[in-house]
PQR file of N, CA, C, O and H, with PARSE charges and radii, in Angstrom:
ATOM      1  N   UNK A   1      12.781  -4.035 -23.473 -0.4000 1.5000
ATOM      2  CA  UNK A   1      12.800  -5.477 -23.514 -0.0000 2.0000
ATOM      3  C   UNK A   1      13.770  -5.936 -24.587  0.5500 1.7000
ATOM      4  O   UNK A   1      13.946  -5.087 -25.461 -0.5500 1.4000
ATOM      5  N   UNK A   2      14.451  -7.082 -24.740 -0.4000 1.5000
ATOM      6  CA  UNK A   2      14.889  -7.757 -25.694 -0.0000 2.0000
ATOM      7  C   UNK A   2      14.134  -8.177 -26.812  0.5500 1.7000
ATOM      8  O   UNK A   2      12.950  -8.016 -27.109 -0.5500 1.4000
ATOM      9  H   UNK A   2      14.308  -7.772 -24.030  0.4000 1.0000
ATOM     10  N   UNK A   3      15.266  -8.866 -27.479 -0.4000 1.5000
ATOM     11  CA  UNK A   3      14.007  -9.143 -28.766 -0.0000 2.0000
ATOM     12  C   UNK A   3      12.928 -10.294 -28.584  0.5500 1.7000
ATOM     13  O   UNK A   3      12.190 -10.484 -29.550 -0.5500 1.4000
ATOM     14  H   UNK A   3      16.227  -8.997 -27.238  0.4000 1.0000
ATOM     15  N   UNK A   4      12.721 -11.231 -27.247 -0.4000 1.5000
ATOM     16  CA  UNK A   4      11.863 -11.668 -27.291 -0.0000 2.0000
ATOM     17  C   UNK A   4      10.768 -11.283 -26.500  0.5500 1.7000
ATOM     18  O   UNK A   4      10.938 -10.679 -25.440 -0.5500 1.4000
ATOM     19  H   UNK A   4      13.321 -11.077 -26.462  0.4000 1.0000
ATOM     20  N   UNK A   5       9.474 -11.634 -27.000 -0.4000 1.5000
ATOM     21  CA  UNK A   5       8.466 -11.423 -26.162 -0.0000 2.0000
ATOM     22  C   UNK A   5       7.835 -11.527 -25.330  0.5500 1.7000
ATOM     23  O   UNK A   5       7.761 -12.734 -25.562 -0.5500 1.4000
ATOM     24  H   UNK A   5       9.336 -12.124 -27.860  0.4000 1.0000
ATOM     25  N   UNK A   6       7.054 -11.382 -24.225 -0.4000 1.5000
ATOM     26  CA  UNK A   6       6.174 -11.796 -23.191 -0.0000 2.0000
ATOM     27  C   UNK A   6       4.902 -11.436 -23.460  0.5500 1.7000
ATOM     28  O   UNK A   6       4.765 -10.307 -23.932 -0.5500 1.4000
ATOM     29  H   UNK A   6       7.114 -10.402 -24.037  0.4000 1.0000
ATOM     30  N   UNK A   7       3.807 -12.173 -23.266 -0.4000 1.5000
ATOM     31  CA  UNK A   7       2.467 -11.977 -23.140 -0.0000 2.0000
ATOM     32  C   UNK A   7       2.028 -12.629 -22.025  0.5500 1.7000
ATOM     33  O   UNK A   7       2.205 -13.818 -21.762 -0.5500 1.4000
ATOM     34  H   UNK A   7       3.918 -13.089 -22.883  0.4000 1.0000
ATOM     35  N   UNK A   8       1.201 -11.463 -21.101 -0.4000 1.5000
ATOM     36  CA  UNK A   8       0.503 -12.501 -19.886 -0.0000 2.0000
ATOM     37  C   UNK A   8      -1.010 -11.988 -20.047  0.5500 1.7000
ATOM     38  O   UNK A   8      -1.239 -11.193 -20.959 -0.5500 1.4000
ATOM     39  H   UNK A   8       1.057 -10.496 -21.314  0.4000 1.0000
ATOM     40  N   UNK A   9      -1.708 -12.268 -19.484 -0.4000 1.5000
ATOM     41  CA  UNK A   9      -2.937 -11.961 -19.621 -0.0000 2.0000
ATOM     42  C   UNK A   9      -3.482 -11.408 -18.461  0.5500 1.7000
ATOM     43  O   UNK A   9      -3.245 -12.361 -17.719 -0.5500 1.4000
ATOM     44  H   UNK A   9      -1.521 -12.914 -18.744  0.4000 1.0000
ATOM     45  N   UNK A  10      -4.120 -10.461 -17.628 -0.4000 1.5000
ATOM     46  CA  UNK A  10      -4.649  -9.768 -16.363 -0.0000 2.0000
ATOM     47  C   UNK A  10      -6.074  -9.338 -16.588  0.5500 1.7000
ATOM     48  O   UNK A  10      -6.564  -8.914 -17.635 -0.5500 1.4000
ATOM     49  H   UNK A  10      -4.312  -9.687 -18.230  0.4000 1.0000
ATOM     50  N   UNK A  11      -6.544  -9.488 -15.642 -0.4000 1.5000
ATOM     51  CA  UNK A  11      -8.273  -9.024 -15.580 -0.0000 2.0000
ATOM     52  C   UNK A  11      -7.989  -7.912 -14.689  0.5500 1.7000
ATOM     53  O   UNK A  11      -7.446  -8.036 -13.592 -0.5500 1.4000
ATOM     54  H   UNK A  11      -6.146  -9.833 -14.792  0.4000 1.0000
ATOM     55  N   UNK A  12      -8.412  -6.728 -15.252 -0.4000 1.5000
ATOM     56  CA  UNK A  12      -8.953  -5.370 -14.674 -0.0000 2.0000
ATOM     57  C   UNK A  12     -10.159  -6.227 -13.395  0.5500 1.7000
ATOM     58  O   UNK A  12     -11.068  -7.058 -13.383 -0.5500 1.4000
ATOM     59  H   UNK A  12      -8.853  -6.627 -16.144  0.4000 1.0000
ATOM     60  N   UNK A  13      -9.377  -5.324 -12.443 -0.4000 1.5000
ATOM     61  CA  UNK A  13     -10.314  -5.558 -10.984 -0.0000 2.0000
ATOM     62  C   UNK A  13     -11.649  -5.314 -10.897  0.5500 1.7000
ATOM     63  O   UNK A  13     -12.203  -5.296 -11.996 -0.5500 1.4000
ATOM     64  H   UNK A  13      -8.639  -4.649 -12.452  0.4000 1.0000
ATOM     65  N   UNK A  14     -12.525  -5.072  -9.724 -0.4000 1.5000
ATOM     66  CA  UNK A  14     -13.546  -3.817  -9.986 -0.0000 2.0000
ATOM     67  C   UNK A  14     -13.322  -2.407  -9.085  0.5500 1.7000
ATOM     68  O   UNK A  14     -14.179  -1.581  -8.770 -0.5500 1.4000
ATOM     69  H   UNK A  14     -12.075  -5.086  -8.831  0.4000 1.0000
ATOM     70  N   UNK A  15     -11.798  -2.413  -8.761 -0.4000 1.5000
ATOM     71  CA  UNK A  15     -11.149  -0.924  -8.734 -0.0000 2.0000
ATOM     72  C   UNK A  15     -10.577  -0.264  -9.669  0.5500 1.7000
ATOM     73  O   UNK A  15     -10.256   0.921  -9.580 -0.5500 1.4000
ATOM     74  H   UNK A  15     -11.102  -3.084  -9.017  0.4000 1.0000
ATOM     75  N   UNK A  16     -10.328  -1.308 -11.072 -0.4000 1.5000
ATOM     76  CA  UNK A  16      -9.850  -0.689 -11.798 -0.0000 2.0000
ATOM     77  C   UNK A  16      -8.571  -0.906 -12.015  0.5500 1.7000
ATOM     78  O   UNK A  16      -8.116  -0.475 -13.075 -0.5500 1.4000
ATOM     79  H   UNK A  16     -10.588  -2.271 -11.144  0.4000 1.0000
ATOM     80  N   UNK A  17      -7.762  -1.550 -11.177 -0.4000 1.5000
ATOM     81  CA  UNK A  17      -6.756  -2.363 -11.273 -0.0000 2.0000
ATOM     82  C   UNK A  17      -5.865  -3.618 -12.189  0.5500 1.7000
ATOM     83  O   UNK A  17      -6.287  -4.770 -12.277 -0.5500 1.4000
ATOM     84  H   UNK A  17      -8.132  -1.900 -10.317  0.4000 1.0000
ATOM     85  N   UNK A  18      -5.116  -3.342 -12.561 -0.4000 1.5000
ATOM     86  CA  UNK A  18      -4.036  -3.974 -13.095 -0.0000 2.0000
ATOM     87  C   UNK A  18      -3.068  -5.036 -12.638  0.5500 1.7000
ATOM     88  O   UNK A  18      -1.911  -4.798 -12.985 -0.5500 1.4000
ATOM     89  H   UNK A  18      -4.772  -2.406 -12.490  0.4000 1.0000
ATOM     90  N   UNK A  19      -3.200  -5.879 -12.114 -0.4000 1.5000
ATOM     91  CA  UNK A  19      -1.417  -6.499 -11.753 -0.0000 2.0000
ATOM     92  C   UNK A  19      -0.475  -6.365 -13.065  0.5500 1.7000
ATOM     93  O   UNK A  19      -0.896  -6.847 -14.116 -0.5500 1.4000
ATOM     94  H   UNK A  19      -4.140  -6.072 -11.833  0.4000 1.0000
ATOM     95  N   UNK A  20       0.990  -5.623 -13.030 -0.4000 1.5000
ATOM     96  CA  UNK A  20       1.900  -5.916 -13.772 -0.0000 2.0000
ATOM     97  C   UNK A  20       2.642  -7.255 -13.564  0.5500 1.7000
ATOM     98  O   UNK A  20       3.637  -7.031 -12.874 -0.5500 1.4000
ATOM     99  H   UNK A  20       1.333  -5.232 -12.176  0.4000 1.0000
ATOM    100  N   UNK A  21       2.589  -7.947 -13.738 -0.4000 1.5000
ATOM    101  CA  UNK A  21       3.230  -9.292 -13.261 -0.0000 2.0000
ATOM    102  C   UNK A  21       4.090  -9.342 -12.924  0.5500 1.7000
ATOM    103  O   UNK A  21       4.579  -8.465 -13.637 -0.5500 1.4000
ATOM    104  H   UNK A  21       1.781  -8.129 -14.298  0.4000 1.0000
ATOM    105  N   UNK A  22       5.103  -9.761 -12.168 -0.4000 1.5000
ATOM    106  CA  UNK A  22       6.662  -9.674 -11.162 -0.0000 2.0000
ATOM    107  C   UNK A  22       7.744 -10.146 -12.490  0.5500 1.7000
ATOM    108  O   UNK A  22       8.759  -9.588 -12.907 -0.5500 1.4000
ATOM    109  H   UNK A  22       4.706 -10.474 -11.589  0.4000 1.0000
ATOM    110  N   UNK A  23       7.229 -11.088 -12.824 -0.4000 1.5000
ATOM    111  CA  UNK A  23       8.292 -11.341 -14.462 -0.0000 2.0000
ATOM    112  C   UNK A  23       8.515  -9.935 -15.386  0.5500 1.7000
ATOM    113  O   UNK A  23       9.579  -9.694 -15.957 -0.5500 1.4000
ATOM    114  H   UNK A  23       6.405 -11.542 -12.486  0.4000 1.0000
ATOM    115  N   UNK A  24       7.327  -9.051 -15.432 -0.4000 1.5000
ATOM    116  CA  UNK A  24       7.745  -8.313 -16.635 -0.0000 2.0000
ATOM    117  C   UNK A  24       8.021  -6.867 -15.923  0.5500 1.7000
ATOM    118  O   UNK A  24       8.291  -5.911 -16.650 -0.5500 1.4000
ATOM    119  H   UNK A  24       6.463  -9.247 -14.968  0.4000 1.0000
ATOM    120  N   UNK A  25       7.955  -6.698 -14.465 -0.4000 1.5000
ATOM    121  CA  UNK A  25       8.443  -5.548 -13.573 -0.0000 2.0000
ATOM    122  C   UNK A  25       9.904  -6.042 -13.501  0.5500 1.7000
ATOM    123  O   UNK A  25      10.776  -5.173 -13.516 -0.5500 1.4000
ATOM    124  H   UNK A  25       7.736  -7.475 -13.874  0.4000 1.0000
ATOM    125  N   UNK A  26      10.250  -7.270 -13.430 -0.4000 1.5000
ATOM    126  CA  UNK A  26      11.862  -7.703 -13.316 -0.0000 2.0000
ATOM    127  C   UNK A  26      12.143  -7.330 -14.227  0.5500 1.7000
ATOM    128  O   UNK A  26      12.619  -6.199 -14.119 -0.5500 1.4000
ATOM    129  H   UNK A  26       9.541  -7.975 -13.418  0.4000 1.0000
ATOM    130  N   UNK A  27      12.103  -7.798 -15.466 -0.4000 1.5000
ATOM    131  CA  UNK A  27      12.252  -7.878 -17.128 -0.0000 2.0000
ATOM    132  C   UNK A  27      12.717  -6.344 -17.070  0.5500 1.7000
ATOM    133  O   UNK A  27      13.879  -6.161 -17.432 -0.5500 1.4000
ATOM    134  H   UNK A  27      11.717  -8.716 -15.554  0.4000 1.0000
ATOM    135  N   UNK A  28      11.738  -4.819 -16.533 -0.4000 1.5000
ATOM    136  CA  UNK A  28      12.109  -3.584 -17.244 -0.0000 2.0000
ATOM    137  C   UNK A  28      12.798  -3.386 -15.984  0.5500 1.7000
ATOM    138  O   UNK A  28      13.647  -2.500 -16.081 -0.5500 1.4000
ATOM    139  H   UNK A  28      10.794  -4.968 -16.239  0.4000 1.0000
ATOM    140  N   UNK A  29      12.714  -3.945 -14.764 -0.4000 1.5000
ATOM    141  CA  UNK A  29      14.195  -3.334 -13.582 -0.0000 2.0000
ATOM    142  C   UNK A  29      13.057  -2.222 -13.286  0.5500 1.7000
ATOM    143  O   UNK A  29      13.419  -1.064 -13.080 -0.5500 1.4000
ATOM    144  H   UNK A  29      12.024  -4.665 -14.685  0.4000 1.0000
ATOM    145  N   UNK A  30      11.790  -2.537 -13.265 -0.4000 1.5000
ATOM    146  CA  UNK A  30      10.452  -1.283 -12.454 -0.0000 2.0000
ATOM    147  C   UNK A  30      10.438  -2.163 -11.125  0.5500 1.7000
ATOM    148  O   UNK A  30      10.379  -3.384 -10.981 -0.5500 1.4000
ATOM    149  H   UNK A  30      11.496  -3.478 -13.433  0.4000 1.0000
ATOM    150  N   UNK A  31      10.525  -0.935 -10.042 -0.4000 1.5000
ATOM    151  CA  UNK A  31      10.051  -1.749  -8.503 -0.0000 2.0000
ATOM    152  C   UNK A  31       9.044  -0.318  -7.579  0.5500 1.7000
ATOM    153  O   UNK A  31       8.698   0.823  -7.885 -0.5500 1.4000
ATOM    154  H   UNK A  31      10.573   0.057 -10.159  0.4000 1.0000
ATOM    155  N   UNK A  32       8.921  -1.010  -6.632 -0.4000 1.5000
ATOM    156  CA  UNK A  32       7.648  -0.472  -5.436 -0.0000 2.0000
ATOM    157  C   UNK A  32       8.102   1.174  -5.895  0.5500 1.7000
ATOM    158  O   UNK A  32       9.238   1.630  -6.023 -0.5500 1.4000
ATOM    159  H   UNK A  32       9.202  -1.936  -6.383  0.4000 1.0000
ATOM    160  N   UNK A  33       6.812   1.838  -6.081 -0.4000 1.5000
ATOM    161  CA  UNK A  33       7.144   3.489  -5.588 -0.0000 2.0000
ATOM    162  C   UNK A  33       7.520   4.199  -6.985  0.5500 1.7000
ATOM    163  O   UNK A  33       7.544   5.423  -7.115 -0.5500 1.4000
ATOM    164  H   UNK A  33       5.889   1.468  -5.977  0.4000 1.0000
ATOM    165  N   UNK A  34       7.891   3.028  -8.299 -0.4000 1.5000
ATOM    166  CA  UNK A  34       8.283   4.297  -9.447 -0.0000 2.0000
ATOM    167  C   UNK A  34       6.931   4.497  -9.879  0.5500 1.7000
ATOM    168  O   UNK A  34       5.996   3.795  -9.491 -0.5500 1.4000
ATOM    169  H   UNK A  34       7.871   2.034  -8.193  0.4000 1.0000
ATOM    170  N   UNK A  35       6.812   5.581 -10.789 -0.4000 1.5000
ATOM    171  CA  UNK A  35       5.927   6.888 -10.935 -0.0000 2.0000
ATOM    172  C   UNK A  35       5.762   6.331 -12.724  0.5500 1.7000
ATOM    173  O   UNK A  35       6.806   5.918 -13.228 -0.5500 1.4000
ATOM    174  H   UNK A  35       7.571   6.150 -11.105  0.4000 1.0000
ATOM    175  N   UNK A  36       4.901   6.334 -13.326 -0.4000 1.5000
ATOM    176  CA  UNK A  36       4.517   5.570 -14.614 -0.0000 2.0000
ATOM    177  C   UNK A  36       3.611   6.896 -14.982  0.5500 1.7000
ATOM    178  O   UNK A  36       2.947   7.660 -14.282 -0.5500 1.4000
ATOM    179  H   UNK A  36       4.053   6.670 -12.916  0.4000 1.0000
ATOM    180  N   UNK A  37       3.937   6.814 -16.682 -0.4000 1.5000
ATOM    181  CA  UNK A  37       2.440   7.600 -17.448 -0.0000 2.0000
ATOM    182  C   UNK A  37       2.249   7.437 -18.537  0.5500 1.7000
ATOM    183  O   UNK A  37       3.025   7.599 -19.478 -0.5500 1.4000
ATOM    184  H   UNK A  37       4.477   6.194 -17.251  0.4000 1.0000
ATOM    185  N   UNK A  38       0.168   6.768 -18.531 -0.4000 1.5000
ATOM    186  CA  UNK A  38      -0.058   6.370 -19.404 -0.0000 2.0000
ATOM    187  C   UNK A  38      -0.315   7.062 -20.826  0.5500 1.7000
ATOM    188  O   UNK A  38      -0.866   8.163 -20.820 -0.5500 1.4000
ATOM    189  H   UNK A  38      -0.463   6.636 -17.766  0.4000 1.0000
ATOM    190  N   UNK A  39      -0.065   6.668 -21.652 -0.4000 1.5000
ATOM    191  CA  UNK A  39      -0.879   7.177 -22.957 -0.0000 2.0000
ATOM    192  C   UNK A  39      -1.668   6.715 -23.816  0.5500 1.7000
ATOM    193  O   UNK A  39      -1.365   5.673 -24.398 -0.5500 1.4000
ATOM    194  H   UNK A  39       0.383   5.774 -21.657  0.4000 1.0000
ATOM    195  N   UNK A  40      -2.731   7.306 -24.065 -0.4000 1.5000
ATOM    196  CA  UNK A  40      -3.680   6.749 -24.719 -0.0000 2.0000
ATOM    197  C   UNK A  40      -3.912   7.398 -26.072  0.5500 1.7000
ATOM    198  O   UNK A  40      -3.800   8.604 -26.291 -0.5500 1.4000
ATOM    199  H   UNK A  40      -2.976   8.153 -23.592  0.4000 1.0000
ATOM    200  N   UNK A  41      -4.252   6.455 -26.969 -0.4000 1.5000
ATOM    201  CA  UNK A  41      -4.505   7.133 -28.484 -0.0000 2.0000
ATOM    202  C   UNK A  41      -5.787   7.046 -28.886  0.5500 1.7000
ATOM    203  O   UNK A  41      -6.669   6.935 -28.034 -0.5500 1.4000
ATOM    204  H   UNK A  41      -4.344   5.475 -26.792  0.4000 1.0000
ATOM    205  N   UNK A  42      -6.123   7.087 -30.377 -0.4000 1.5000
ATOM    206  CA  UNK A  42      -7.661   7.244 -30.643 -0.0000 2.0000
ATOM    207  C   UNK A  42      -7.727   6.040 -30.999  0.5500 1.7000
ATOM    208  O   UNK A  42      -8.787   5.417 -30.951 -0.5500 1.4000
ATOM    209  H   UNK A  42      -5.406   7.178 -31.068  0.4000 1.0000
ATOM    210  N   UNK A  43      -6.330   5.394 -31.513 -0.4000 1.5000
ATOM    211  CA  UNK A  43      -7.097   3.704 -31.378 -0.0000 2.0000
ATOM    212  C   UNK A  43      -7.302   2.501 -30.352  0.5500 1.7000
ATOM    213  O   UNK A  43      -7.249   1.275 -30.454 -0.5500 1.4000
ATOM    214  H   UNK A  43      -5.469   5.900 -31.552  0.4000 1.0000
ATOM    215  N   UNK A  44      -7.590   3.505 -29.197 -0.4000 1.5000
ATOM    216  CA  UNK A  44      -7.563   2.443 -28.124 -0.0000 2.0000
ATOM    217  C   UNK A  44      -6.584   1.686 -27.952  0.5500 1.7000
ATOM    218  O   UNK A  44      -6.938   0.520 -27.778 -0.5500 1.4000
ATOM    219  H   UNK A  44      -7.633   4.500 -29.114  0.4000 1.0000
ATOM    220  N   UNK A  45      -4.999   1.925 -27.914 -0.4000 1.5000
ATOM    221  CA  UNK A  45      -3.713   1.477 -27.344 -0.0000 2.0000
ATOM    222  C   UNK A  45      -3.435   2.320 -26.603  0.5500 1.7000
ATOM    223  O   UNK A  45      -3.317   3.539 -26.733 -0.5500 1.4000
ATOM    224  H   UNK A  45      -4.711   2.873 -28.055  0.4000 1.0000
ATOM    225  N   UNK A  46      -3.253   1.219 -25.264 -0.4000 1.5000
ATOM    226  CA  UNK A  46      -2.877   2.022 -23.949 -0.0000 2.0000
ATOM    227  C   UNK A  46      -1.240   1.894 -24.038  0.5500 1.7000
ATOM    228  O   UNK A  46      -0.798   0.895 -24.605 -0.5500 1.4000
ATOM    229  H   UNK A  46      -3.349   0.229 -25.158  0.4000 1.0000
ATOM    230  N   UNK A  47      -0.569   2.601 -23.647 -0.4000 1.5000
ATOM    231  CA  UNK A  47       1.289   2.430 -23.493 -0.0000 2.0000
ATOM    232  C   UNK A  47       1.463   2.684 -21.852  0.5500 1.7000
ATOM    233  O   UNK A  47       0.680   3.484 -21.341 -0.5500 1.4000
ATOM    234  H   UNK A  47      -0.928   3.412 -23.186  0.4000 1.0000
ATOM    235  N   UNK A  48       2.357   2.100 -21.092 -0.4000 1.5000
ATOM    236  CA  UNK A  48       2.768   2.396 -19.998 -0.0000 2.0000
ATOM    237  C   UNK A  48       4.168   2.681 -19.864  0.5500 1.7000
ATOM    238  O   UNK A  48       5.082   1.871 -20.017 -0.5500 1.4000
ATOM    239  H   UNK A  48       2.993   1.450 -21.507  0.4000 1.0000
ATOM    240  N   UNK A  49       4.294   4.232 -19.484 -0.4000 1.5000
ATOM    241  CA  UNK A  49       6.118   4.508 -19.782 -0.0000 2.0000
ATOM    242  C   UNK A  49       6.664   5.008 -18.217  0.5500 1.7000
ATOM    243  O   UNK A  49       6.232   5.992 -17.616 -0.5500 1.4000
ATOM    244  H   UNK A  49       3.552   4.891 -19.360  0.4000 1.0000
ATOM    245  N   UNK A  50       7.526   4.243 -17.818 -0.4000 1.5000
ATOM    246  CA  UNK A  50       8.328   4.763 -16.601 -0.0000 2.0000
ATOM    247  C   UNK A  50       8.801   6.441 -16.962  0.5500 1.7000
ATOM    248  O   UNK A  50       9.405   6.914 -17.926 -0.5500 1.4000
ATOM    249  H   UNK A  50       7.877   3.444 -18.306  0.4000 1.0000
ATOM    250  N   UNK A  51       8.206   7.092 -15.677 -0.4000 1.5000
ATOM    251  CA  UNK A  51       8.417   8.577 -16.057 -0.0000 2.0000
ATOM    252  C   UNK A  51       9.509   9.002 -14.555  0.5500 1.7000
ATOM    253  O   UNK A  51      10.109  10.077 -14.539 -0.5500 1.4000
ATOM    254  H   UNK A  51       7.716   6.708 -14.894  0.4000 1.0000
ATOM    255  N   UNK A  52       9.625   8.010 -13.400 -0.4000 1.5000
ATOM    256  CA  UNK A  52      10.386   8.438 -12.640 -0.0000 2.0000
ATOM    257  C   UNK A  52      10.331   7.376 -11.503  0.5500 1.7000
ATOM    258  O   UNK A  52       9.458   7.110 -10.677 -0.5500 1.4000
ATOM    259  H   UNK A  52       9.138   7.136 -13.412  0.4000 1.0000
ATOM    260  N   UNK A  53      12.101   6.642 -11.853 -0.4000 1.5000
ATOM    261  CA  UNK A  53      12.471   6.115 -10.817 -0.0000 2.0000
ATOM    262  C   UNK A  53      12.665   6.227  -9.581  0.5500 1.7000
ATOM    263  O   UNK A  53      13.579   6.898  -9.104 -0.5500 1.4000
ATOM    264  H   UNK A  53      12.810   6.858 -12.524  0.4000 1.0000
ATOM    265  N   UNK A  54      11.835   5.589  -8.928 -0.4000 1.5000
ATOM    266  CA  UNK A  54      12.180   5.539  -7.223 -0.0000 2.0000
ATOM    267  C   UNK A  54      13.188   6.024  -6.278  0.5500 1.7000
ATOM    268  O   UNK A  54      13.479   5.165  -5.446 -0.5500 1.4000
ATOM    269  H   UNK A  54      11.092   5.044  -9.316  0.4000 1.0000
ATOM    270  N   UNK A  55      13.765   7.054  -6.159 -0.4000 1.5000
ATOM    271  CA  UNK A  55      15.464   6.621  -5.064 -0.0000 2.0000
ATOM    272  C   UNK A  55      15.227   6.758  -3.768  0.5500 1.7000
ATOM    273  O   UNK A  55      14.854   7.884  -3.440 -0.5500 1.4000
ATOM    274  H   UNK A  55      13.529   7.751  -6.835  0.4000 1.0000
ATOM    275  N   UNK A  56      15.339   5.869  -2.825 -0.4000 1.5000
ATOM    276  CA  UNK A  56      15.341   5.771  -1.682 -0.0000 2.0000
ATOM    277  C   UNK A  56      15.828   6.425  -0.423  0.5500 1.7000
ATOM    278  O   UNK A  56      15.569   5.924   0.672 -0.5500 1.4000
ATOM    279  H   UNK A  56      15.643   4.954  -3.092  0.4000 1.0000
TER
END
C-alpha cells in the first residue's frame, strides 16, 4: 500500500468468512483465484500475505 491508509470494517460470517473489500483487493492488484497465507502470532494479529498469483 502507499503511505495512506484504509480501514473498513467486516463481520466474520457464520462460515467463517471474510469479505476483503473490492477497494483494498484493487489497492494490492489481488483478483479471483490468487492463493493467500495467513499468519498468526501469540498476540492475536492475523497478517494476510499473497503467496501466489493467479495466471490464467
Amino acid at each position: 500500500m502507499n503511505n495512506t491508509e484504509t480501514t473498513i470494517t467486516r463481520t466474520l460470517d457464520e462460515l467463517g468468512r471474510i469479505v476483503i473489500p473490492k477497494e483494498i483487493r484493487a489497492k494490492l492488484g489481488w483478483g479471483e483465484k490468487d492463493t493467500f497465507t495467513f499468519h498468526c502470532t501469540e498476540n492475536n494479529t492475523l497478517t494476510l500475505q499473497l503467496a501466489e498469483k493467479y495466471q490464467s
